[in-house]
Each structure stands twice: as C-alpha cells, then as structure tokens.
N, C-alpha and C positions, 0 to 999 in steps of 0.2 A: 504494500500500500504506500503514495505517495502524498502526504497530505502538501493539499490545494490551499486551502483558504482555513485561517484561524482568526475567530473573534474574541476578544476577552470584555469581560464584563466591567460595569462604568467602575466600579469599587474593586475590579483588581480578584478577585476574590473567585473566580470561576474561568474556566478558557473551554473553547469547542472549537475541533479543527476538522472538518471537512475530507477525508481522503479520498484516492480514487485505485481501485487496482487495476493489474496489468490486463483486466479484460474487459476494462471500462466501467464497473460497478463501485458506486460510491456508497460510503457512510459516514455515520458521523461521528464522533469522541466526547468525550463532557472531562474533565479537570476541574480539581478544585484545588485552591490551595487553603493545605489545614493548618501551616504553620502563622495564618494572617493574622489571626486573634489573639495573637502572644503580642502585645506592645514592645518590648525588648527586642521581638524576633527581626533583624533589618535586615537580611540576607535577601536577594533575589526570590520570588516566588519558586517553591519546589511543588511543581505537579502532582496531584497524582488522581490517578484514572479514577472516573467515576463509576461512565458505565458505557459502553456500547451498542450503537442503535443497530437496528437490522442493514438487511442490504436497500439499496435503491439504482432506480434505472438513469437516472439524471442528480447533479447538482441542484438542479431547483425543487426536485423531489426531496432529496435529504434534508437542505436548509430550511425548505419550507415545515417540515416535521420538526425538526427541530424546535424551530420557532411557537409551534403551538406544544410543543410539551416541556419548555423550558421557562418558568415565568424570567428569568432575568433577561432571557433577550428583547424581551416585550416591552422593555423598560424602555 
C-alpha cells in the first residue's frame, strides 16, 4: 500500500491517510496520538493505528466514508 493523501485533525490529536494498492484498491487509516494529553509530553506526535476501514473502489469512495464515520473530520 502507498499512502496518497493524509489529513490531521485541527487539535493535532488524530491523522487519516488514505492508501492505494498495487491493484488500485484504496483504504483508509485512523491514528491517534495518545501521548497528546500528557502536558510535559513535547516530542513530535507518535502515531498509533486506530483502526482500519474496508477496501474501496475509488479515492472518493474511501474519503467520503471516512468522513461520515469520523466526527472530527466534520469539524
């Protein structure tokens, strides 16, 4: 898989990146970062995978699912 397109959320606190694989079928990714809520913690955001959507046939199929099962893109 080669991811395409990655949005993060306005507070830093969530990422979704878009992939595509080598047979043209895309999905999407969810990231969170757990170490944000630590005030102390100033390191760069450490990832880590949320969860996994199915496959889809297009880029605007994935994003668009995305978008309705994610409240923070909506923001």
């Amino acid at each position: 898989m080669e991811t395409i397109k990655k949005i993060i959320s306005k507070d830093g606190k969530h990422r979704l990146d878009i992939d595509v694989s080598p047979g043209g079928l895309y999905r999407y990714v969810t990231f969170d970062d757990r170490f944000r809520n630590d005030p102390d913690f100033q390191a760069p955001p450490e990832w880590t995978i949320d969860a996994f959507s199915g496959l889809y046939e297009s880029l605007e199929e994935a994003e668009a699912d995305a978008i309705a099962g994610l409240a923070w893109l909506r923001e």
